[in-house]
C-alpha positions, 0 to 999 in steps of 0.5 A, a space after each residue: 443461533 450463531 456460536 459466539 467465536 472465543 475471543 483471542 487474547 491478542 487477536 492475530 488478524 481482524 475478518 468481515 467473515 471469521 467462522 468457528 474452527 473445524 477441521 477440514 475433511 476433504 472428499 478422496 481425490 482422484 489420481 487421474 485428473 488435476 481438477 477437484 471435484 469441484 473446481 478451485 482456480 485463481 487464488 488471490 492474493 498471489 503474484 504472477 507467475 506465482 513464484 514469489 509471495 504475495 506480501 501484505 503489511 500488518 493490518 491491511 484489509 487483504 481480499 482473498 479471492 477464488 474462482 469455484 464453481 460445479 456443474 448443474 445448479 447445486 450450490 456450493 460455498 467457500 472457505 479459507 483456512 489461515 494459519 498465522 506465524 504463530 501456529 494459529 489457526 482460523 476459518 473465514 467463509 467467502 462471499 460470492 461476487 454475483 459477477 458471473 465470473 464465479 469469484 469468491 471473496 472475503 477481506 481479512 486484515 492479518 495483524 501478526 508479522 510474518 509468513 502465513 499459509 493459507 488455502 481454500 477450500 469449496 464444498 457442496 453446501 447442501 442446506 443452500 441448495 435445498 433452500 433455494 430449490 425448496 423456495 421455488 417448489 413450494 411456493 409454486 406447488 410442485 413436489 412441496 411434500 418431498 422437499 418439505 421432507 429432504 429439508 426435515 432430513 438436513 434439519 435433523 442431521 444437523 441437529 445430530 452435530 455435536 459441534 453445535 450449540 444445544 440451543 441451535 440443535 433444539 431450534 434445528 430438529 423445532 424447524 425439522 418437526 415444523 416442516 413434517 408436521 401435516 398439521 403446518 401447511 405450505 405457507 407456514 412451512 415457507 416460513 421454516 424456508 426463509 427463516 434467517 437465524 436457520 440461514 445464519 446457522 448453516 452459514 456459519 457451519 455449513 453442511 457439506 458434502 465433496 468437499 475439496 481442498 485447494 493447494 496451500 499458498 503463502 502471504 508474507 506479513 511486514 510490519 506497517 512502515 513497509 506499506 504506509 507511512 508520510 515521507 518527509 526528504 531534505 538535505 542535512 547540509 541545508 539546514 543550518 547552512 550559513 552564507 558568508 560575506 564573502 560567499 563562502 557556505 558553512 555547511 549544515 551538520 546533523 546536529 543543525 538539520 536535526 533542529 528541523 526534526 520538530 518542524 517535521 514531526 508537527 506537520 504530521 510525517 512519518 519518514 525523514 528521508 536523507 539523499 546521501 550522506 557519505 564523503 563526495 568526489 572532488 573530481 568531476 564533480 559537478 557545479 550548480 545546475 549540473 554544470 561540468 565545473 565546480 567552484 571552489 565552494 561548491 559542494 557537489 552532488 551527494 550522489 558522487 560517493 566516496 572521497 580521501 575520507 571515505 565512502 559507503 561506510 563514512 559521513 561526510 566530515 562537514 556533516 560529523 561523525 557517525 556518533 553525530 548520525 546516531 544523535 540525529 537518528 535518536 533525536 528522530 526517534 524523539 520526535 516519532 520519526 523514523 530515519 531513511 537512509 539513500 543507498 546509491 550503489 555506484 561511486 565518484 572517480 575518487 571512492 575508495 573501490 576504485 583503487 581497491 577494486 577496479 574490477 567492479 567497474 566497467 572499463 572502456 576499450 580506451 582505459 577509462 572507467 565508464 561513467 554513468 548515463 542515463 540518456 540524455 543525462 550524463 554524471 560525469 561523476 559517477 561511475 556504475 558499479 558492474 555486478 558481473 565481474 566479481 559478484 560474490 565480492 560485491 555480495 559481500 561489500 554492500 551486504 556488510 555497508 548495509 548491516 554498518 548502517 542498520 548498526 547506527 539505527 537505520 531501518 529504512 533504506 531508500 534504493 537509488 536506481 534499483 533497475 540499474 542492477 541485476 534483480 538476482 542480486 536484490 532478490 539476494 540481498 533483502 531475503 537475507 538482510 529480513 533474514 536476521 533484521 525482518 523489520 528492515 524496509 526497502 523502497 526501489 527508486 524505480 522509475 521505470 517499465 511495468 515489467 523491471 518496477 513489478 519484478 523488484 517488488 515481488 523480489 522483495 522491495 517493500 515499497 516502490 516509486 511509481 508512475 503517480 508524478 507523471 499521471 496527472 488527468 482525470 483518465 490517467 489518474 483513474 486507472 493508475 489509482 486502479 491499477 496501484 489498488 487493485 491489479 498490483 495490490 498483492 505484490 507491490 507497494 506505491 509510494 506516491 512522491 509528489 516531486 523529488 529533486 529530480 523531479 519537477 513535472 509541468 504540471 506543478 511549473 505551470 500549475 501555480 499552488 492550486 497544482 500543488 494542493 492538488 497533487 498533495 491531496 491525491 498522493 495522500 489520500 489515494 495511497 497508504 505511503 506518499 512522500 515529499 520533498 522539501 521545499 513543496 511547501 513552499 511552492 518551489 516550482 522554476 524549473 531549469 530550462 529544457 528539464 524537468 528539475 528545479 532551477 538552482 538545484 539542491 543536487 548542487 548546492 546549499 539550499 536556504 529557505 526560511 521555513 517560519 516566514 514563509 508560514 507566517 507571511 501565508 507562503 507556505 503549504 505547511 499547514 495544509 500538508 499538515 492537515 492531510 497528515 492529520 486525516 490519515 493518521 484520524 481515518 484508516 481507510 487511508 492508511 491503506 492500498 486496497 479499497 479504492 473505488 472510482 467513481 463516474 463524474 460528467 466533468 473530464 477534470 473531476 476525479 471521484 474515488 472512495 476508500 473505504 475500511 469496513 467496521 469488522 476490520 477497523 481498531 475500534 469497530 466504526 467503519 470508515 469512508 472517505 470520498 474524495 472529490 478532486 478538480 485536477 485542472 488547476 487553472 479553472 473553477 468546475 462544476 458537474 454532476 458526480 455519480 456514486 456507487 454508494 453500495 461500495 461504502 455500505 449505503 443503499 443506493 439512493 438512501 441519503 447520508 452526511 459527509 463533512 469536508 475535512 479541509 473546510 469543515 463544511 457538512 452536506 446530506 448526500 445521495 449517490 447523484 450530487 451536484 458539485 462546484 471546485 474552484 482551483 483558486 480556492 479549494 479545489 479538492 473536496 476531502 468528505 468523511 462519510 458520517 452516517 446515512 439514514 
């Protein structure tokens, strides 16, 4: 009895509960109290506090959730109404949770980007109320002859509807006839009652009465690289660098790291992300392992920015010119790479600014300019750049360094430190950088409280670093996967980096390769973006004494690893990462933020999670799950019992249903209990597509 939806020539959004269009006539609100008529509160998505935007990327299954309800025990339903950038115009109906909280929910994977409008809107649904009231009251003998008739007179009015099919208004006033004909007893009229092509029919085109309309919000809609994507990070000036007899390094050149673009490409990443690649300071600059004198040949850190030839706006001269960049970004480009490109704002004793404009530093009592720290760290070569001084000018500069980059073909932007700066200024600079270039992503390296990490997000940062390197235990990693799917969904994207140059945590020194099998398969599963950085795949896990940094660290100096003998000799986790790449780009579940479920095991060291993306909001129609079962105690073999919520991936509790082990091929018949055994020494995490259930 449904009416078919028109299909859309290019659809603008995929929706689990997409509705006719009708338009929405509200009941007349009363000047004299803020409640509607029938209340409406907490609409998802939204951020807190409510002055930014929500923000989504295209295709991310996006719940939309509300708070209704009315007084006594009528029933009522919910809409949402969606206008999409281009005008178009949509209705989905809500679900209730049955939380007891009165939450109304609906998933909807916007496809078109930009700035959406969206609003709620609850009525009385009259239809649902008769029928749950009419169940009752027949079947138990009571009033069965006044309700018979009240539902004859729903019946009919909606047979009266022009909106509807013929054929529904003939089979509505069949059922309204049915229901006063005294020749069709009780029992047959229950029938009328319980009639599901009826409950379908009212479901897609309720009747309402007090209908009331919610205040219009806004999600902003960016292109899928602002909030999935794999992350590849590597020095240029390492790849292809050459030792000499006498000790002397030949640096690496875009025209040598680009070589390194296919190995990249194949192993199946998205992003190759550059530190930075400008002139760097000679004085103060900093020798190996951060040490305060640099030999001859050493070639400092690439965060010291600006020399004698240049600074934000150049290259270093060992790596080329700029025509030389925009070779490597196109030979990226070739390779279906993207390029991202570290913005550090801050500056050596030697870039350009100091001279030019000594006011946009800090100047210390004794005249010197102030250094960076970051207790108990101390760059000695690096000067903070102060905003307050000359703001406007500041404004102006970086603004100008950014749309000089996005000339030579960048679009992403790595932020170093982003909390280090006043948010005012990034909330600025990204609004009018997506201005003009809304294509344009920004990732905050920002390591650091909830409150700074949350605010730059809702500024505008497309995606963010996050707590992921530091949650390494089952309780951490389960409410941190909570939090980042959940809590914070609507407004920030995680990056999940599994180590950086800075970072090398405990875990993965003193975790052996079953610790980085485990983190890699985590980070990319768990989130739709997570990042790498080279020499992962090699195992690279000797820290400096007393840090949490790589010993003979790549800030410092070349670096030369030999990528093909590593994977011949069984040395390298290539083929592995390559693997896990693979599961994304074959399963969109994974490819998204939301739709993380955690489930119970009895093992304190087996982490269990789910994502799930329903068939309605899948490319081809299949719906897809994945369950991923993860021993994160790398030193030990484990086995336990695992407990599933099977209803949140469509399958009835006890019903039995085949997974494959994506990483071993290995297949099972499973039920939501199911016993489990993860050897750290050979496969410690279980990666299972759900195939099918009976």
């Amino acid at each position: 009895m449904a009416s078919p939806i028109p299909p859309l020539a290019r659809p603008v959004l995929r929706s689990t509960a997409q509705l006719p269009l009708r338009p929405a006539v509200a009941s007349s609100p009363r000047p004299d109290t803020v409640a509607g008529r029938i209340p409406i509160a907490d609409a998802r998505p939204t951020t807190p506090g409510g002055r930014y935007a929500a923000s989504a990327f295209a295709g991310e299954a996006v719940r939309f959730q509300v708070t209704a309800f009315r007084e006594g025990h009528d029933l009522i339903g919910v809409h949402v109404r969606l206008f999409a950038p281009d005008g178009t115009e949509t209705l989905h109906r809500l679900s209730p949770l049955h939380n007891g909280l009165d939450h109304w929910t609906v998933t909807i994977a916007p496809l078109q980007q930009g700035t959406w409008r969206y609003r709620f809107e609850a009525f009385a649904d009259e239809y649902a109320t008769w029928q749950h009231a009419a169940e009752l009251k027949i079947a138990a003998g009571v009033d069965a002859a006044l309700m018979r008739e009240m539902g004859a007179a729903l019946l009919s009015r909606a047979h009266t509807e022009t909106d509807r099919s013929s054929a529904d208004r003939v089979a509505l006033q069949q059922a309204a006839d049915a229901l006063r004909d005294r020749s069709v007893d009780d029992a047959q009229a229950l029938v009328v009652v319980r009639d599901p092509l009826l409950a379908a029919a009212f479901a897609e085109r309720p009747l309402m009465a007090l209908v009331t309309l919610d205040t219009e919000h806004t999600l902003l809609v960016e292109r899928e690289r602002a909030g999935v994507g794999a992350w590849y990070e590597f020095f240029p000036r390492s790849e292809g660098a050459l030792r000499h007899p006498d000790g002397t390094v030949t640096s690496g050149t875009f025209r040598t790291a680009a070589n390194r673009l296919p190995a990249v490409a194949a192993m199946g990443f998205d992003v190759v992300y550059l530190p930075p690649i400008h002139p760097i300071g000679q004085r103060n600059r900093k020798g190996p392992n951060n040490t305060l004198t640099a030999g001859p040949n050493d070639p400092g850190s690439p965060w010291a920015i600006g020399a004698a030839t240049g600074g934000h706006d150049a290259v270093h001269p060992d790596l080329g010119t700029l025509a030389d960049f925009r070779s490597f970004v196109a030979a990226a480009g070739d390779n279906d790479l993207e390029v991202a490109l570290d913005l550090a704002l801050q500056a050596s004793p030697d870039h350009p600014w100091v001279a030019s404009h000594p006011e946009w530093f800090t100047t210390l009592p004794d005249g010197t300019i102030a250094y960076a720290e970051n207790p108990p760290k101390k760059y000695q070569d690096i000067y903070p750049v102060n905003f307050d001084n000359d703001p406007d000018g500041i404004r102006a500069e970086v603004l100008r360094i950014v749309r000089h980059w996005i000339a030579q073909g960048v679009r992403i932007f790595r932020v170093d430190n982003p909390h280090t700066k006043p948010l005012q200024f990034w909330e600025w600079l990204i609004a009018t950088v997506n201005a003009t270039d809304p294509d344009v992503v920004f990732l905050a390296e920002a390591f650091t409280r909830p409150a700074p990490l949350q605010a730059l997000a809702m500024a505008g940062f497309q995606q963010s670093y996050s707590y992921f390197t530091w949650r390494n235990t089952k309780a951490e990693l389960a409410e941190f996967l909570g939090w980042i799917s959940e809590d914070t969904a609507d407004f920030m994207r995680p990056n999940l980096f599994v180590n950086t140059p800075d970072i090398l945590t405990e875990y993965l020194q003193y975790g052996g390769r079953p610790a980085y099998k485990v983190r890699a398969a985590i980070a990319a599963t768990a989130g739709a973006s997570y990042g790498v950085y080279a020499g992962y795949e090699l195992f690279e896990n000797v820290a400096r004494p007393g840090s949490e940094e790589n010993i003979d660290n790549e800030k410092y100096e070349y670096k030369f690893r030999d990528w093909a003998g590593a994977e011949a000799a069984g040395d390298s986790l290539a083929p592995y990462l390559t693997e896990l790449n693979r599961f994304r780009r074959e399963h969109p579940s994974l490819r998204q933020l939301r739709g993380l479920t955690i489930h119970h095991s009895e093992d304190d060291a087996i982490l269990v999670y789910s994502k799930h993306l329903p068939a309605a909001l899948t490319a081809d129609g299949a719906a897809d799950t994945v369950i991923v079962v993860a021993n994160v105690d790398p030193h030990s073999a484990r086995q336990t019992m695992i407990h599933l919520d099977t209803a949140a991936f469509g399958v009835h509790p006890g019903d039995p249903f085949e997974v494959t082990d994506l990483i071993t091929g290995a297949e099972w018949t499973w039920i939501d209990h199911n016993f489990v055994r993860l050897d750290a020494f050979h496969e410690p995490v279980h990666v299972l597509h759900v195939k099918a259930h009976r």
